[in-house]
DSSP file (Angstrom, degrees, kcal/mol; ACC not computed):
  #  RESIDUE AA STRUCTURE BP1 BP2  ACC     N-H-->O    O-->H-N    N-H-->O    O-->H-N    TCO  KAPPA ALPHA  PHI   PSI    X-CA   Y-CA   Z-CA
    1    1 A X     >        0   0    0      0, 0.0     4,-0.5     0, 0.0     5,-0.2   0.000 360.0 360.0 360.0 -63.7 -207.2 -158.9   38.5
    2    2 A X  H  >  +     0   0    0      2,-0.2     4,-1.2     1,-0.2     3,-0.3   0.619 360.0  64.2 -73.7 -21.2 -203.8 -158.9   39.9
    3    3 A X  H  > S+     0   0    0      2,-0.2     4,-2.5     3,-0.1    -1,-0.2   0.835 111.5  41.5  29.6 -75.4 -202.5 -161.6   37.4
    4    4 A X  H  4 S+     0   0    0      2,-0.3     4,-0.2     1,-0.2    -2,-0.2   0.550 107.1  56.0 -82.5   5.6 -203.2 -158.9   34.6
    5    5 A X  H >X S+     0   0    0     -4,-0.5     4,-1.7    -3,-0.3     3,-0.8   0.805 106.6  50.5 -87.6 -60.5 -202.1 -156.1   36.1
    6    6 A X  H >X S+     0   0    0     -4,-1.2     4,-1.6     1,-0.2     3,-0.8   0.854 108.2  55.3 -64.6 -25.4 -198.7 -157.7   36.7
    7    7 A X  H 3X S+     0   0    0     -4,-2.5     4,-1.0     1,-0.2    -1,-0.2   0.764 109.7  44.3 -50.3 -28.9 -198.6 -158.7   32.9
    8    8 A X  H <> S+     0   0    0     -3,-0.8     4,-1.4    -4,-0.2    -1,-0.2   0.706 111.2  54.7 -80.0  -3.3 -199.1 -155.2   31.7
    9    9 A X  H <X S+     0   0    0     -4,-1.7     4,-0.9    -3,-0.8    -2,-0.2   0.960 114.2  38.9-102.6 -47.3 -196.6 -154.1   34.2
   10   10 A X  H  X S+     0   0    0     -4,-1.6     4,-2.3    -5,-0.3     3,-0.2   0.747 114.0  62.6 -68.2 -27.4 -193.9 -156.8   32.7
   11   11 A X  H >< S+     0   0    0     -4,-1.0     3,-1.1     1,-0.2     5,-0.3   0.955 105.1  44.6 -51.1 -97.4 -195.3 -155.7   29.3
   12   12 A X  H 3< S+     0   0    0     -4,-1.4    -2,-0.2     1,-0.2    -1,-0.2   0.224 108.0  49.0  -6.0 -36.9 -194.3 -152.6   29.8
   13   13 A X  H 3X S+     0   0    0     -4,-0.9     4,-2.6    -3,-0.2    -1,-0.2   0.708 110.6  63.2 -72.1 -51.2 -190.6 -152.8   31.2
   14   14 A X  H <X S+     0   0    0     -4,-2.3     4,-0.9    -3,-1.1    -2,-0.2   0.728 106.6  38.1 -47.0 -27.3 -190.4 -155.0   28.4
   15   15 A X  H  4 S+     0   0    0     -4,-0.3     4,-0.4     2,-0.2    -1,-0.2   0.447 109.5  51.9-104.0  12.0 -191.0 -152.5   26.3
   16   16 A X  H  > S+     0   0    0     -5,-0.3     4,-1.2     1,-0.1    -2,-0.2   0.733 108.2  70.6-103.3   6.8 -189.3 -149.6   27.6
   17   17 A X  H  X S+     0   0    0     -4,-2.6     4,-1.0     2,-0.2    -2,-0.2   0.922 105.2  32.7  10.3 -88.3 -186.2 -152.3   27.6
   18   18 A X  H  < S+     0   0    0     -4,-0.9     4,-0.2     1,-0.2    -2,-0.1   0.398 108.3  62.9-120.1  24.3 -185.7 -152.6   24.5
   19   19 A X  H  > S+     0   0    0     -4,-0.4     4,-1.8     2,-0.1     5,-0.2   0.812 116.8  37.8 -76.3 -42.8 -186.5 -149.0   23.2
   20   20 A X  H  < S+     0   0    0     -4,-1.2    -2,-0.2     1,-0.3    -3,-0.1   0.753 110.4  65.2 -79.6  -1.3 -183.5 -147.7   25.4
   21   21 A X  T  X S+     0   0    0     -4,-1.0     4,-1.5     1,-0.2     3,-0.3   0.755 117.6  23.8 -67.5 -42.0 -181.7 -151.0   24.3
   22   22 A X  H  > S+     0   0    0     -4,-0.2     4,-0.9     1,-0.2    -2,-0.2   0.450 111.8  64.4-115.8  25.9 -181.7 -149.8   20.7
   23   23 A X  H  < S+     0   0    0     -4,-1.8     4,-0.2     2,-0.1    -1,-0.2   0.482 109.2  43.2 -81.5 -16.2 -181.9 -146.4   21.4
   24   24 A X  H >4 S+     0   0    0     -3,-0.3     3,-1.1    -5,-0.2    -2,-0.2   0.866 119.1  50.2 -91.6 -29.4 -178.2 -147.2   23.1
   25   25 A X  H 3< S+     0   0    0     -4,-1.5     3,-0.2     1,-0.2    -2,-0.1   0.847 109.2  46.7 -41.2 -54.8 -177.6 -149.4   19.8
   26   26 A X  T 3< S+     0   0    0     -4,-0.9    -1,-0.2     1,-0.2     2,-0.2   0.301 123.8  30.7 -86.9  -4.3 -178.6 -146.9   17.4
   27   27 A X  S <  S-     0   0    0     -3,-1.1    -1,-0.2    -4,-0.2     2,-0.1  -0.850  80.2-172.4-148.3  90.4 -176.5 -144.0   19.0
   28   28 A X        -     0   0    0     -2,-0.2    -3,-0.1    -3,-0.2     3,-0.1  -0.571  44.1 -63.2 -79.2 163.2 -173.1 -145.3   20.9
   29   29 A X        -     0   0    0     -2,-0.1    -1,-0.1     1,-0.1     2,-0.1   0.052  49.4-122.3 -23.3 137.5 -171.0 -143.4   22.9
   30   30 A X        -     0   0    0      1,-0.1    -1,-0.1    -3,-0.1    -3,-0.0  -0.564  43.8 -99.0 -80.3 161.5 -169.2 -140.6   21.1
   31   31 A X        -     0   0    0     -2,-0.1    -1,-0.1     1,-0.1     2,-0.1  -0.410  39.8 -97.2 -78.1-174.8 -165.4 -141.1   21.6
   32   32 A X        -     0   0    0      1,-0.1     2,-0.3    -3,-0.1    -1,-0.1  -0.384  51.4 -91.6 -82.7 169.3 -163.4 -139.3   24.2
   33   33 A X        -     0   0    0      1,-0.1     2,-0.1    -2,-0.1    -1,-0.1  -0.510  44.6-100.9 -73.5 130.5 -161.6 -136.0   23.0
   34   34 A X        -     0   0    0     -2,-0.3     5,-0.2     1,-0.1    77,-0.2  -0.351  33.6-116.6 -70.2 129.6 -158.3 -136.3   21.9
   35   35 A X        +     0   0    0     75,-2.0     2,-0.4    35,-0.2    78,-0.1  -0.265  41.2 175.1 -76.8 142.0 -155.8 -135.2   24.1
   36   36 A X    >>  -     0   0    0      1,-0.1     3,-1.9    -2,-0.1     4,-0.6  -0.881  42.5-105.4-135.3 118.3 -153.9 -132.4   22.9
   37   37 A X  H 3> S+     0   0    0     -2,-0.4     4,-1.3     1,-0.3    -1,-0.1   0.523 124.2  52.9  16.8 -57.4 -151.2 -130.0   24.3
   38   38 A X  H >> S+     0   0    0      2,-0.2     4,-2.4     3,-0.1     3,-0.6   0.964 106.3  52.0 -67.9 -65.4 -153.5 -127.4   24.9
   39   39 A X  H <> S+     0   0    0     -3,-1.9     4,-1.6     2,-0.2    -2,-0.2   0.920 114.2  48.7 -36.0 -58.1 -155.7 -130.0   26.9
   40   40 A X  H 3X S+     0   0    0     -4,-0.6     4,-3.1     1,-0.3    -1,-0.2   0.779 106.6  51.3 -36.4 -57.0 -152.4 -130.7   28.9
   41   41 A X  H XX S+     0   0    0     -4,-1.3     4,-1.9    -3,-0.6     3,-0.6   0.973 111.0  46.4 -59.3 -85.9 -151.7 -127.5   29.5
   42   42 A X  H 3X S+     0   0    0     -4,-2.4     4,-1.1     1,-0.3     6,-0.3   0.767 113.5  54.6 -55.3 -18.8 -155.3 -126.6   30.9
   43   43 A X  H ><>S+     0   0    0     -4,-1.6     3,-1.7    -5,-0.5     5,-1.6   0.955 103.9  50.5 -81.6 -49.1 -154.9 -129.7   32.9
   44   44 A X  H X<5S+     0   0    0     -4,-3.1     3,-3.6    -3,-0.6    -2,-0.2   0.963 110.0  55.9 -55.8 -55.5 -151.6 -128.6   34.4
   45   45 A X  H 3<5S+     0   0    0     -4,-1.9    -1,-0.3     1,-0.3    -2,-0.2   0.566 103.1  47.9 -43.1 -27.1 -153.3 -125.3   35.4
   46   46 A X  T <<5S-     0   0    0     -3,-1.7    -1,-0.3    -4,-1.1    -2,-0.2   0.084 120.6-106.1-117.1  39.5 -155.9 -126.3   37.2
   47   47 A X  T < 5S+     0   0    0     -3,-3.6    -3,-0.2    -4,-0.3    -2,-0.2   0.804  70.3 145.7  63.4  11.4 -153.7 -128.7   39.2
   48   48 A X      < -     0   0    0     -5,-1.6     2,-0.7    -6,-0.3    -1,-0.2  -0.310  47.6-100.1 -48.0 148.0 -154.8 -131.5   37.7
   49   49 A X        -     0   0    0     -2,-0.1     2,-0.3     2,-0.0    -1,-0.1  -0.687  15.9-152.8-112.1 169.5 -152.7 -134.8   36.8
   50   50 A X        -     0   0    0     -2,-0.7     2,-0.6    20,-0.0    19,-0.1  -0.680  14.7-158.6-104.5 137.6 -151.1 -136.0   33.6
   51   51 A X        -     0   0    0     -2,-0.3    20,-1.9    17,-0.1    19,-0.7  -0.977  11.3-165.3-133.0 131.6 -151.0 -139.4   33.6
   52   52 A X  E     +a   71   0A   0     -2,-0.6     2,-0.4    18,-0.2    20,-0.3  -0.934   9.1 179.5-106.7  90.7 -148.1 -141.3   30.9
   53   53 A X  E     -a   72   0A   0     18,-3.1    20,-2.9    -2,-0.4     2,-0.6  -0.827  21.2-135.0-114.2 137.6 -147.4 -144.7   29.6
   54   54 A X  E     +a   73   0A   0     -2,-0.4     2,-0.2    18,-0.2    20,-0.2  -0.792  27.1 178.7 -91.1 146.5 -145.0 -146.2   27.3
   55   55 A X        -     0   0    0     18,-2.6    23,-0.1    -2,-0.6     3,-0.0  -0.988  24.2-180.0-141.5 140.6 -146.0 -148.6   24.6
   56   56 A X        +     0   0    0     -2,-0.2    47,-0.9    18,-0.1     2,-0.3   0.726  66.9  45.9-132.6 -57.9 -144.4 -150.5   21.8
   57   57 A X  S >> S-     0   0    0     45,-0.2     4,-2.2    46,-0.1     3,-1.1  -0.616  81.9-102.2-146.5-148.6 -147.2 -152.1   20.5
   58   58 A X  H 3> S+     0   0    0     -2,-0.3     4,-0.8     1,-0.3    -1,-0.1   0.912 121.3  28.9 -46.8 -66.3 -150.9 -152.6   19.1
   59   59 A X  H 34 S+     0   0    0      1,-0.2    -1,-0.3     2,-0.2     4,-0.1   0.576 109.3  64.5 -74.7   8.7 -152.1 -154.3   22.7
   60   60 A X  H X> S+     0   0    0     -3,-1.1     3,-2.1     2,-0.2     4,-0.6   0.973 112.3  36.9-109.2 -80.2 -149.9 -152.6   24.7
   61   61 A X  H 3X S+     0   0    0     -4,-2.2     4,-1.2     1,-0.3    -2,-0.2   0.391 104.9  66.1 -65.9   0.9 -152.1 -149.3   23.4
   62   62 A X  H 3< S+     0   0    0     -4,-0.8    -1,-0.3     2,-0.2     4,-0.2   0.408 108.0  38.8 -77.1  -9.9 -155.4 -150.8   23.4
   63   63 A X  H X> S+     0   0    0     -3,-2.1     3,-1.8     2,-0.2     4,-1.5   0.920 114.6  58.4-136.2 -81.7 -155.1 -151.2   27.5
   64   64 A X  H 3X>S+     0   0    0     -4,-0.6     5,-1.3     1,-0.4     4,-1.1   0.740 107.9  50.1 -72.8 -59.4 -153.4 -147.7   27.5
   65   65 A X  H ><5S+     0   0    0     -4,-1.2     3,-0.8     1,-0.3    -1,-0.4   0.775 106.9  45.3 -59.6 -33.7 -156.5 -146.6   25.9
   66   66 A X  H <45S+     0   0    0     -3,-1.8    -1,-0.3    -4,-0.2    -2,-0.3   0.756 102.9  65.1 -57.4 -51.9 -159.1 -147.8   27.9
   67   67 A X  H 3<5S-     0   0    0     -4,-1.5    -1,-0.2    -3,-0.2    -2,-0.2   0.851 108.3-124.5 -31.4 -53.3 -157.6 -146.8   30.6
   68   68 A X  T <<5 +     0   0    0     -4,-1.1    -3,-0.2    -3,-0.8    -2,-0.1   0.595  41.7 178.4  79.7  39.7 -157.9 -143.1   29.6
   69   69 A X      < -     0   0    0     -5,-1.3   -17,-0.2     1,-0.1     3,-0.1   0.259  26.8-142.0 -46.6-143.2 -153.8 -142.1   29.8
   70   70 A X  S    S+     0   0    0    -19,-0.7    42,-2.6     1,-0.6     2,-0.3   0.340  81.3  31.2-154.6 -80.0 -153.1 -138.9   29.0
   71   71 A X  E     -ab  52 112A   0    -20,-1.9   -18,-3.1    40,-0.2    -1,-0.6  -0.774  62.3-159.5-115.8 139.0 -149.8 -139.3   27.1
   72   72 A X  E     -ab  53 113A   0     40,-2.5    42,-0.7    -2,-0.3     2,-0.4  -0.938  17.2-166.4-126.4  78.5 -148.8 -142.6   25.0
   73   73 A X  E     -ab  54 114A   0    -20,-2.9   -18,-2.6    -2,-0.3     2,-0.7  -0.480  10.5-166.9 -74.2 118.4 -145.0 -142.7   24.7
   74   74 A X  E     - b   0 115A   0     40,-5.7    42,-1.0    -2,-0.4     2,-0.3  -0.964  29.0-173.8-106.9 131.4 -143.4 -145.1   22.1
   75   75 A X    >   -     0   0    0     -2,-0.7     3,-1.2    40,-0.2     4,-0.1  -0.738  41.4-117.5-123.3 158.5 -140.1 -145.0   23.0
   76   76 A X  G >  S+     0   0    0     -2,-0.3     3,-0.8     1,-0.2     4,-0.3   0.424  98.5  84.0 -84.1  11.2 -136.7 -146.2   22.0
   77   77 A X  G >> S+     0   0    0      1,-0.3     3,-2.3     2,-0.2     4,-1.0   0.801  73.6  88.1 -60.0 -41.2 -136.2 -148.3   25.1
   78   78 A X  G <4> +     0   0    0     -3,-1.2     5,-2.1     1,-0.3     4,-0.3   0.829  69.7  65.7 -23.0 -43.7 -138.1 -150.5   22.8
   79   79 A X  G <4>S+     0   0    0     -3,-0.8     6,-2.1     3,-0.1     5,-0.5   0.987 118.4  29.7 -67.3 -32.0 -134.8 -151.8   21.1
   80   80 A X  T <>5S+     0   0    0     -3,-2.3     4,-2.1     4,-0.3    -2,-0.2   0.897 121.1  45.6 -80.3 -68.8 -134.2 -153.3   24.7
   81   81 A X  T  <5S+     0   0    0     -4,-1.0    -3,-0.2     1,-0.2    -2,-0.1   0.916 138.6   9.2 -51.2 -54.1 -137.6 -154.1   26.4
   82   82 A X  T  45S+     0   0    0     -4,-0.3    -1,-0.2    -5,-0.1    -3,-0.1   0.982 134.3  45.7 -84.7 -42.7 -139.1 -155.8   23.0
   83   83 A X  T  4<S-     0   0    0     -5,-2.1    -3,-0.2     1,-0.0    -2,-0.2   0.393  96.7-136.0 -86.2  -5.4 -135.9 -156.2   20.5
   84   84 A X     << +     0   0    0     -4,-2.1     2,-0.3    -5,-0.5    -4,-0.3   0.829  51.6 149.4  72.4  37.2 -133.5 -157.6   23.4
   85   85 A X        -     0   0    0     -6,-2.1    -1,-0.2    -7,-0.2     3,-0.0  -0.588  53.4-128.0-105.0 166.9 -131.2 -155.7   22.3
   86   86 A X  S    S+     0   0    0     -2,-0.3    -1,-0.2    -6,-0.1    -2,-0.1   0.948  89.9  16.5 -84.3 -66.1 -128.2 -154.3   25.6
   87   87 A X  S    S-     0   0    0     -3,-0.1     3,-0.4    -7,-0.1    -2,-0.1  -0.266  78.1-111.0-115.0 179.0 -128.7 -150.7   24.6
   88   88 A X  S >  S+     0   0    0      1,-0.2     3,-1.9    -9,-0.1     2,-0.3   0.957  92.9  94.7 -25.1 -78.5 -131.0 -148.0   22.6
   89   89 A X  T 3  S+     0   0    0      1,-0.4    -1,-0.2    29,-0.1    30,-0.2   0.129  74.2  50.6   4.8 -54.8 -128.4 -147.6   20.4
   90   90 A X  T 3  S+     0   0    0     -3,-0.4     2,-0.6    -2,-0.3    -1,-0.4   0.465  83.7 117.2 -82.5 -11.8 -129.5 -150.1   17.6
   91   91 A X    <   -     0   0    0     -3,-1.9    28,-0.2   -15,-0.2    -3,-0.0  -0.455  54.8-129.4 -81.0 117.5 -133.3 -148.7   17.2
   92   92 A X     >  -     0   0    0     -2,-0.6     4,-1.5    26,-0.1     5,-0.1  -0.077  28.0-136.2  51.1  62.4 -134.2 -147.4   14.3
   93   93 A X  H  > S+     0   0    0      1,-0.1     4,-2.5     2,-0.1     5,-0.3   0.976 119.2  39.3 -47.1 -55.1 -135.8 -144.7   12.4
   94   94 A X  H  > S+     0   0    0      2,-0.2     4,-1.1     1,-0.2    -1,-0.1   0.834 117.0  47.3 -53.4 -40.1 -137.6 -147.4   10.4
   95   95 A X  H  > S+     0   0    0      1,-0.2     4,-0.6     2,-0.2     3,-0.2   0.929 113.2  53.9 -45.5 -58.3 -138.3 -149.6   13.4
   96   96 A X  H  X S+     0   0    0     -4,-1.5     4,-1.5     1,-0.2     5,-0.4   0.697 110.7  41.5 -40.8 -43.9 -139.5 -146.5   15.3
   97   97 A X  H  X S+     0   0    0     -4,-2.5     4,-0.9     2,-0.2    -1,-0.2   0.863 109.3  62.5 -98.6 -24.8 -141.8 -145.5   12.8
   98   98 A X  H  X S+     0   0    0     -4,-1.1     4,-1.0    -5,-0.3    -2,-0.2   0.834 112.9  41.8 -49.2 -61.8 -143.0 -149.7   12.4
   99   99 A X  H  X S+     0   0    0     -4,-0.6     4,-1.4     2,-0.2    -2,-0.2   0.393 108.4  51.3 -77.8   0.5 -144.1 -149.4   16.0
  100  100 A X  H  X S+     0   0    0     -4,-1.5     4,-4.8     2,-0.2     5,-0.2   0.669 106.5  53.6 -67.5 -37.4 -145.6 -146.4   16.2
  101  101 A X  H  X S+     0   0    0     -4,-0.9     4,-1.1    -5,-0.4    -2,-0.2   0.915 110.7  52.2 -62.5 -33.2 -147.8 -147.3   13.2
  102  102 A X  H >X S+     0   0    0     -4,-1.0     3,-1.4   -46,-0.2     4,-1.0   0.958 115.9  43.6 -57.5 -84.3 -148.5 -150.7   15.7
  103  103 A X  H >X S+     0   0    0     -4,-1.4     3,-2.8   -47,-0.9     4,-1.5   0.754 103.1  61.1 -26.6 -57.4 -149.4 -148.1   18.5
  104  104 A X  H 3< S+     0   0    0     -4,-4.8    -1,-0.3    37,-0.3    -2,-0.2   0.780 104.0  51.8 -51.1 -47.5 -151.4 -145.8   16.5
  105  105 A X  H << S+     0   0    0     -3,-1.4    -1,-0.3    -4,-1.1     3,-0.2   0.274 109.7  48.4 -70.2   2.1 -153.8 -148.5   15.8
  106  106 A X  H << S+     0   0    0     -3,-2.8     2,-0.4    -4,-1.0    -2,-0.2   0.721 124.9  26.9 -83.3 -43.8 -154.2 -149.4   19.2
  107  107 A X  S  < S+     0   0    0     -4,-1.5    -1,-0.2     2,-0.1   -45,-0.1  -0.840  70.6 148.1-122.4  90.2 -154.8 -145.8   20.5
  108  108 A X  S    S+     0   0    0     -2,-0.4    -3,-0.1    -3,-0.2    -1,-0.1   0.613  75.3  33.7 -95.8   0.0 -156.4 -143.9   17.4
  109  109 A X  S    S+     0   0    0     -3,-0.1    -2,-0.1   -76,-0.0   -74,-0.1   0.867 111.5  22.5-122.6 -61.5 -158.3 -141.8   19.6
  110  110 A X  S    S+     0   0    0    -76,-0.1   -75,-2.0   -45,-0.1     3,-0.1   0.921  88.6  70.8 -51.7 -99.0 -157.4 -140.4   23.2
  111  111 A X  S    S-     0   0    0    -77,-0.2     2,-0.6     1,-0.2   -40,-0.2   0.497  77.5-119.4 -64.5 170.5 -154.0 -140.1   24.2
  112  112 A X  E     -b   71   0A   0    -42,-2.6   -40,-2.5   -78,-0.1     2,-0.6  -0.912  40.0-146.2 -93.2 128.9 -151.5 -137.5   22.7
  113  113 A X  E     -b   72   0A   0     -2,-0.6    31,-1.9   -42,-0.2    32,-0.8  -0.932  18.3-170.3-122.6 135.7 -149.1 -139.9   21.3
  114  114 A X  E     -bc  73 145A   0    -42,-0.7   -40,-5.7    -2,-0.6     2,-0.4  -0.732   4.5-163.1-121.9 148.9 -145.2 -139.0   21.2
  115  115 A X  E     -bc  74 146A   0     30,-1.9    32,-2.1    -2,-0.3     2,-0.3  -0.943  21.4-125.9-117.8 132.0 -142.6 -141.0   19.4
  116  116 A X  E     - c   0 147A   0    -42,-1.0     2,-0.5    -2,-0.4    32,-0.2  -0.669  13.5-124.6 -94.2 164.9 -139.1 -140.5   20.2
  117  117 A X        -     0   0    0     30,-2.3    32,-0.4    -2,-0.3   -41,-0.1  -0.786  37.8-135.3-111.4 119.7 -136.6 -139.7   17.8
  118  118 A X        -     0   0    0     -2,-0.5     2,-0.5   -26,-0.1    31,-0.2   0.102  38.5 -61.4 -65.5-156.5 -133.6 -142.5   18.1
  119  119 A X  S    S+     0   0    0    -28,-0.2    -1,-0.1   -30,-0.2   -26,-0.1  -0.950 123.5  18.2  77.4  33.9 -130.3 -142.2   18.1
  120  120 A X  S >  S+     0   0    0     -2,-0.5     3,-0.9   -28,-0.1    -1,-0.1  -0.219  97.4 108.9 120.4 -35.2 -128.5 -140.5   14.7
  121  121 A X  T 3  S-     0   0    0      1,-0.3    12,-0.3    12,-0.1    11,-0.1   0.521  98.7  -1.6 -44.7 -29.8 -132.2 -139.1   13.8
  122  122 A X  T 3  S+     0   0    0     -4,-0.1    -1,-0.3    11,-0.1     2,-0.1   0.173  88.1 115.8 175.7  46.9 -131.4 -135.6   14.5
  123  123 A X    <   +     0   0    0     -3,-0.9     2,-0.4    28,-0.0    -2,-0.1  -0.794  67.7 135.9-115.4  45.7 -127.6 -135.2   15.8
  124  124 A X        -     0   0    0      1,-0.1    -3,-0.0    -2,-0.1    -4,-0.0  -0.874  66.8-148.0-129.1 134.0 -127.2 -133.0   12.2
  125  125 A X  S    S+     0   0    0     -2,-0.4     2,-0.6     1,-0.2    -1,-0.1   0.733  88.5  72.0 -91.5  14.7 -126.0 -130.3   11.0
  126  126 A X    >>  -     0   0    0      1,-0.0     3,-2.0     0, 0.0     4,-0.6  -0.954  66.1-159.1-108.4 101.0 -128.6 -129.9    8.4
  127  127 A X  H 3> S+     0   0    0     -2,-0.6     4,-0.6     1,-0.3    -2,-0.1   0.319  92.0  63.5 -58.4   3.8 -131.4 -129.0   10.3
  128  128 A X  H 34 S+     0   0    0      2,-0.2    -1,-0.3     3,-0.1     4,-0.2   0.796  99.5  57.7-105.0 -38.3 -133.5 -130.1    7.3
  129  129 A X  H X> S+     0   0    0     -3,-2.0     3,-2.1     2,-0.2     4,-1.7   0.982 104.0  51.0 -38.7 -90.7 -132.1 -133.8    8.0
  130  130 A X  H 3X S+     0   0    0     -4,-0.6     4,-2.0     1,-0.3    -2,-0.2   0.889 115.4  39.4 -23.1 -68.7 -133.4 -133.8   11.5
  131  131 A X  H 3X S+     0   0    0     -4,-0.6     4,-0.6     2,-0.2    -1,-0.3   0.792 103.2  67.3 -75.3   0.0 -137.2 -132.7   10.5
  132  132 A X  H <> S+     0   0    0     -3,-2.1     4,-1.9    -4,-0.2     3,-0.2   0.957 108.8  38.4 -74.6 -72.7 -137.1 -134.8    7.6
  133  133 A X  H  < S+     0   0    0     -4,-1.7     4,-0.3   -12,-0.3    -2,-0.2   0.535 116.7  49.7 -52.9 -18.5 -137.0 -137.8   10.4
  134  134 A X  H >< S+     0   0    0     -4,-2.0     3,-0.5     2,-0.2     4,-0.5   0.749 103.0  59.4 -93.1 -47.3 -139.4 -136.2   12.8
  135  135 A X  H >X>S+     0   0    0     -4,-0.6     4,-2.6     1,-0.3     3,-2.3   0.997 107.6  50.7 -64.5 -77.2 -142.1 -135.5    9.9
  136  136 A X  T 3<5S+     0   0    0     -4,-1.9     4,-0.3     1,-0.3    -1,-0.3   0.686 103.6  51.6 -67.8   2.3 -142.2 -139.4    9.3
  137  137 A X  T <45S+     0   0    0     -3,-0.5     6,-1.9    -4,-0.3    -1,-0.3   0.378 118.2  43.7 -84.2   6.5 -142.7 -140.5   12.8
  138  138 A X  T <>5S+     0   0    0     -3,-2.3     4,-1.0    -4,-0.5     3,-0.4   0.766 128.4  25.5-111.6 -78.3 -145.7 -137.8   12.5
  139  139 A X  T  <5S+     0   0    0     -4,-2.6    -3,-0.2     1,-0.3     3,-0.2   0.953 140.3  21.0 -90.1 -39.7 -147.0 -138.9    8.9
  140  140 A X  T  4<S+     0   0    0     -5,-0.5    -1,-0.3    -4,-0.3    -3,-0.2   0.465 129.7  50.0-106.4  21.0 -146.1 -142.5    8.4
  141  141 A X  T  4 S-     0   0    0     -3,-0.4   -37,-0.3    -6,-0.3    -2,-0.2   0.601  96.1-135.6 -86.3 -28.8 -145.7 -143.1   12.3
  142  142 A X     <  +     0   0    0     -4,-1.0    -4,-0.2     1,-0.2     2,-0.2   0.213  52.7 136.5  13.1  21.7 -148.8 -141.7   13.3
  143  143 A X        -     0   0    0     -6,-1.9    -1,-0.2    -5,-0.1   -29,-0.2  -0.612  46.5-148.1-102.9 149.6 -147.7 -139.6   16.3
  144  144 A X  S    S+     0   0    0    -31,-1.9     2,-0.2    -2,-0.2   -30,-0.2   0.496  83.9  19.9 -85.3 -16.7 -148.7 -136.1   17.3
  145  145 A X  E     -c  114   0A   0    -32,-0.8   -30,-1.9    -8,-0.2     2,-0.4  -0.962  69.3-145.4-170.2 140.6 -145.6 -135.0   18.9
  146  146 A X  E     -c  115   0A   0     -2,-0.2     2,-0.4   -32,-0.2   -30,-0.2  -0.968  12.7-142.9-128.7 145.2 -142.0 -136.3   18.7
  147  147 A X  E     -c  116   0A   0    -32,-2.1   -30,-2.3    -2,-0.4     2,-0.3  -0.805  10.0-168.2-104.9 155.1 -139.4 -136.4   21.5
  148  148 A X        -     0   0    0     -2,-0.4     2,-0.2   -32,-0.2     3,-0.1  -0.996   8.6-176.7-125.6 131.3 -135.8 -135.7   21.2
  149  149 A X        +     0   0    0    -32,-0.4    -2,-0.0    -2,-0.3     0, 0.0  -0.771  60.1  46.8-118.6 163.6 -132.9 -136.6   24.4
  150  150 A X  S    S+     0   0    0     -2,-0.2    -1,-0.1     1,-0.1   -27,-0.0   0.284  72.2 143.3  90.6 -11.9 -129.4 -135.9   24.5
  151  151 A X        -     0   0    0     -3,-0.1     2,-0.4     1,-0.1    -1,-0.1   0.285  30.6-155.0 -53.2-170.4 -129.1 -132.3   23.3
  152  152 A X    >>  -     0   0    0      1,-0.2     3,-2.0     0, 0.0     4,-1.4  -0.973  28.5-107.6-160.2 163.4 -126.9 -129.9   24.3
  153  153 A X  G >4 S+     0   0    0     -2,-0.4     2,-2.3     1,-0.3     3,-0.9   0.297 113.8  61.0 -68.6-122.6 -126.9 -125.9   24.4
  154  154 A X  G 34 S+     0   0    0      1,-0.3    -1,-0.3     2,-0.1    -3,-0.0  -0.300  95.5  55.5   4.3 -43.0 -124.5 -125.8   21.7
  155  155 A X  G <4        0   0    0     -2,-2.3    -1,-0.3    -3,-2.0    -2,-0.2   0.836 360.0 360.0 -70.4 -53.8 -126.4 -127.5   19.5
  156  156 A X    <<        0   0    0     -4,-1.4    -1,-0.2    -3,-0.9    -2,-0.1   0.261 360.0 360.0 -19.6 360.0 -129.4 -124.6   20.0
């Protein structure tokens, strides 16, 4: 009596097991929503925080993703921290756009990822120059958003 009760009862678990076992199979997780300016923005507003990493390359932004950051910087500190190099100075457009492309395929969904614009990229006075370089770390870089240091009101 009690023998076969506990077999249907383990019958049973078994089978509601491994409907929701390929019911999880047959429908994964959706990804998370890509973080977007706007996202940022609503985050900032309700006193949330924004949370930032730099990354150079493909595991770097696999971590970063998982994590859930926010913001995914590839920066041009890179020519020191990976390329040994003493300063910025030496990076890149092409380098730049070589490790983003790394990044992007680490983090292709989440974070908002921003690229920085090196060194000579977009110190011109043909503003056309300057977006030229900014447009490939956005189409053959993959990045959403590009940062620029060093300006000055003059330049404006």
């Amino acid at each position: 009596c009690c023998a076969e009760e506990e077999d249907k009862t383990k019958t049973t678990k078994k089978k509601e097991t491994s409907s929701s076992s390929s019911a999880q199979q047959n429908n994964p997780p959706a990804p998370p929503k890509k973080v977007t300016v706007l996202s940022l923005l609503h985050k900032k507003r309700k006193g949330k925080k924004i949370t930032m990493v730099t990354a150079y390359d493909y595991p770097s932004a696999l971590h970063v993703d998982r994590a859930g950051i926010d913001v995914l910087l590839v920066g041009d500190s890179c020519a020191m921290v990976e390329l040994g190099f003493e300063t910025t100075q030496p990076m890149t457009l092409d380098q730049m756009v070589h490790h983003c492309q790394a990044v992007k395929r680490g983090a292709p969904n989440r974070p908002l990822l921003v690229g920085d614009m090196p060194l000579g990229t977009y110190e011109y006075d043909d503003l056309d120059v300057a977006l030229k370089n900014a447009y490939r770390l956005v189409k053959d870089g993959g990045m959403d958003a590009v940062k620029m240091e060093g300006g000055s009101i003059a330049r404006a």
